[in-house]
C-alpha positions in Angstrom: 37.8 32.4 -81.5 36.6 33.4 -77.9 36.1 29.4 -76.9 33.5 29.4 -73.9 30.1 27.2 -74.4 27.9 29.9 -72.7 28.9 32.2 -75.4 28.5 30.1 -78.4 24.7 30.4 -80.6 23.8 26.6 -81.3 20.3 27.8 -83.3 21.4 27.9 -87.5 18.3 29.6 -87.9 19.9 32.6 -85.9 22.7 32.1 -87.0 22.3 32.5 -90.6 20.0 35.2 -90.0 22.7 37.4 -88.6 24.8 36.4 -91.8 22.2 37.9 -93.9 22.1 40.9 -91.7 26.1 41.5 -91.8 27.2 40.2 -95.4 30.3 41.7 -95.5 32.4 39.4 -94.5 36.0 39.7 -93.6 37.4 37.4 -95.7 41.2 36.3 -94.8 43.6 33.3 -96.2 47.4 32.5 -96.6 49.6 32.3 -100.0 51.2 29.6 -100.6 54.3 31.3 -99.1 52.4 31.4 -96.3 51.8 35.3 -96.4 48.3 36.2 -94.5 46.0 38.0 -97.1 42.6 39.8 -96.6 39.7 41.5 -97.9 36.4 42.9 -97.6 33.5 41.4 -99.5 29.3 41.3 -99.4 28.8 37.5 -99.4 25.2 35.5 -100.1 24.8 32.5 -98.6 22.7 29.7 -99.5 21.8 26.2 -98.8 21.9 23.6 -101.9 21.7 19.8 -101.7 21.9 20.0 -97.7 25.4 22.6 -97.5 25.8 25.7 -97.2 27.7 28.0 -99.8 28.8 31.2 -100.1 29.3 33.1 -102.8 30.6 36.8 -104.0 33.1 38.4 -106.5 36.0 40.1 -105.8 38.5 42.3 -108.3 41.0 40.8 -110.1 45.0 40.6 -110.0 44.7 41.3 -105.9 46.9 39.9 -103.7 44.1 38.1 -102.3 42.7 36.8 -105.9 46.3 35.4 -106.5 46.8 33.8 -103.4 42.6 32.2 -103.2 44.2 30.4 -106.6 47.5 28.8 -104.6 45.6 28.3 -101.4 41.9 27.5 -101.0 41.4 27.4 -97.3 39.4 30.8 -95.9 38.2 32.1 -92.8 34.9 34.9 -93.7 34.1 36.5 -90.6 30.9 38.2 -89.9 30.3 41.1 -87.0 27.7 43.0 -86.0 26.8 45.5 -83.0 29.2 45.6 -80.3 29.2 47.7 -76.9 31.5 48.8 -73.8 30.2 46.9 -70.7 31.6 48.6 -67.2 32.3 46.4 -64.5 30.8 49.3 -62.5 27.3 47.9 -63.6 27.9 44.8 -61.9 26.6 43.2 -58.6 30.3 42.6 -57.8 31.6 45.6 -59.7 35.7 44.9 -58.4 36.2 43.0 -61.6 37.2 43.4 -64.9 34.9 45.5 -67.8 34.5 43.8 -70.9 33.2 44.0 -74.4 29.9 42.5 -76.0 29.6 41.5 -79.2 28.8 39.0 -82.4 30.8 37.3 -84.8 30.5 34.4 -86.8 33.2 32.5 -88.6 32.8 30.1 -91.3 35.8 28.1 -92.3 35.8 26.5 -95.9 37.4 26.4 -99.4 37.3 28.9 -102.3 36.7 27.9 -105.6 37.1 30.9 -108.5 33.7 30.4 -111.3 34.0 30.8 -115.0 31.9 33.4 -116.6 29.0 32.0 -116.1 28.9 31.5 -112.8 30.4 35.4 -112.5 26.8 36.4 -114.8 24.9 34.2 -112.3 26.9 35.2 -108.9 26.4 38.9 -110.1 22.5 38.5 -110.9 21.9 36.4 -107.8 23.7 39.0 -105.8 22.1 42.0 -107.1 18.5 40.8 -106.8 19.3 39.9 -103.3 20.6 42.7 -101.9 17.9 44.8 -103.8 15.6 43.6 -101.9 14.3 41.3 -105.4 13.4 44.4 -106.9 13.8 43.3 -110.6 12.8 46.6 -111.4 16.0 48.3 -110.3 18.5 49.5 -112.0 20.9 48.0 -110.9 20.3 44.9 -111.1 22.4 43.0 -113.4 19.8 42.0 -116.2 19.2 46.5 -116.6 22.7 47.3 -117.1 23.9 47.6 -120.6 25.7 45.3 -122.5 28.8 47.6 -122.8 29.0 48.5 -119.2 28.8 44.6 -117.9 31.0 43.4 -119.8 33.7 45.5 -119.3 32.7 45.1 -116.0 33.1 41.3 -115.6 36.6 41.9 -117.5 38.0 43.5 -113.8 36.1 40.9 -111.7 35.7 37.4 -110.6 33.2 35.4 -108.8 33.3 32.7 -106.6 32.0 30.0 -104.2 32.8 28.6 -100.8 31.3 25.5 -99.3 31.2 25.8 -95.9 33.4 23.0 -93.8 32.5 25.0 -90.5 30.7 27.4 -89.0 31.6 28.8 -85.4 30.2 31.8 -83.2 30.7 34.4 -80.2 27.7 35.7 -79.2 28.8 37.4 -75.9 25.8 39.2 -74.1 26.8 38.7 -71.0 25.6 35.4 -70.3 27.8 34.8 -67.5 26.2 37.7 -65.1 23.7 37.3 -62.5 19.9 38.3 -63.3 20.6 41.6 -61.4 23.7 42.3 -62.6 22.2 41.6 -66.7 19.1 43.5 -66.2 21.4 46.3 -65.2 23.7 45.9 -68.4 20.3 46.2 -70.3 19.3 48.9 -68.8 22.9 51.1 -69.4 23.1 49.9 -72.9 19.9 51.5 -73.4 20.5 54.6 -73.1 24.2 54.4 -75.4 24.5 54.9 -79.2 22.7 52.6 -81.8 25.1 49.6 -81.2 24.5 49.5 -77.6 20.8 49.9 -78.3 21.3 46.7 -80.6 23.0 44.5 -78.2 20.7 45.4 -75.4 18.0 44.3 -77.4 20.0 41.2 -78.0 20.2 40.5 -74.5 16.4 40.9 -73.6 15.6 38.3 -76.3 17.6 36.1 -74.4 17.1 37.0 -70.7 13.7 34.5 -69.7 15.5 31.9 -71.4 18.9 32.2 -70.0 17.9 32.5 -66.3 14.8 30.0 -66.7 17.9 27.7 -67.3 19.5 28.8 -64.5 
């Protein structure tokens, strides 16, 4: 984790928005042999009795199923837009270019459901990511009988309450006001991610050099 206060999102509000904007999570942990394991995942995450959890399913007999049951501890990593920054847009531009971008990492420990946490993880999921279109098909409750539960036979679900949550939200927050309208201004004209972190950066700009 890029360790610098200036870069680092202190608002949970934000910061669990952008979860719910990039749910697939990178998802890593270690066997108990201590081999590194990893997968990709669409997590929810939720708030209950003052934590947060996480939740998802994942197939079984993986590599990282087997070693989540020997080893609890997991790292889910979230990312979004990220974007090129030339040093040549710079006051001062005899320095180094750079990269901006978001991630969020949330430390905490896996715990595998039974099947009735998998039937509620898989309805909860569904409904969320449809939008809470009950209507759609498919969502868990309009899939057939057969079809789920040979289904559930190949997954399982689980939770993760969150010990941690850290962030990187580097826009750039070390620059001058010249230098960071500039940035703005050449990420704007860039593909979709550079569009994205520009817009980042103007939501922050009267705040950051008000403090400044």
């Amino acid at each position: 984790m890029y360790n610098l206060p200036y870069y680092k999102e202190k608002d949970q509000r934000i910061i669990l928005d952008f979860i719910h904007q990039h749910p697939f999570a990178f998802i890593s942990g270690c066997s108990e042999n201590g081999k590194p394991v990893a997968t990709q995942i669409p997590v929810f995450i939720e708030e209950r009795g003052g934590k947060l959890y996480m939740t998802g399913h994942m197939m079984r007999q993986t590599d990282h199923q087997k070693a989540f049951g020997k080893n609890s501890n997991v790292l889910c990593v979230f990312t979004g837009p990220h974007a090129y920054v030339s040093a040549t847009w710079y006051q001062d531009p005899h320095q180094a270019s750079t990269w901006n971008y978001m991630s969020v990492h949330v430390i905490g420990h896996l715990r595998f459901l039974d099947l009735q946490g998998l039937i509620d993880v898989l309805k909860k999921t569904s409904l969320h990511f449809e939008k809470g279109n009950i209507a759609s098909s498919t969502s868990f409750d309009n899939l057939s009988e057969e079809y789920t539960s040979r289904l559930m036979k190949a997954i399982i679900a689980f939770e993760i309450e969150v010990e941690n949550i850290d962030t990187v939200f580097k826009l750039s927050q070390n620059r001058d006001e010249e230098s960071y309208q500039n940035i703005i201004e050449k990420l704007d004209g860039q593909d979709e991610d550079a569009k994205a972190i520009a817009s980042e950066m103007k939501k922050r700009k009267e705040e950051l050099f008000l403090a400044k």
